[in-house]
C-alpha positions, 0 to 999 in steps of 0.5 A: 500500500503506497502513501504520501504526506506533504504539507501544504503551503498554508500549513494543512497535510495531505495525506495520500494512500492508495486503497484497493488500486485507488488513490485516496486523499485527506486533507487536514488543518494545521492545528492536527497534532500527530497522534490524532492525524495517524488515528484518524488516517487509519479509521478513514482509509480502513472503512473506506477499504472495506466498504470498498471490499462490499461491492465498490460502494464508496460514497451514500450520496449516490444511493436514492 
């Protein structure tokens, strides 16, 4: 699984992590510290692997 971190000129990161063949981005503000930024990467990318892994359903916007 290949990921990225950069930080952006205004001070937010990006991290960029590819899931199931997919790139994935999450942008947080500058005031993150460390320890909340890896617990919440691991539980955004997770779910999103794993709804992936049902079927290719990413997103509830597209149900009716």
């Amino acid at each position: 699984m290949k990921e990225s971190i950069e930080e952006l000129p205004d001070g937010r990161v990006r991290v960029v992590r590819e899931v199931c063949g997919m790139p994935v981005s999450i942008i947080f503000s500058a005031q993150e510290d460390n320890k909340t930024l890896e617990k919440i990467k691991a539980m955004i990318m997770d779910a999103y692997a794993e709804r992936k892994a049902r079927g290719g359903k990413t997103s509830n916007l597209a149900q009716p």
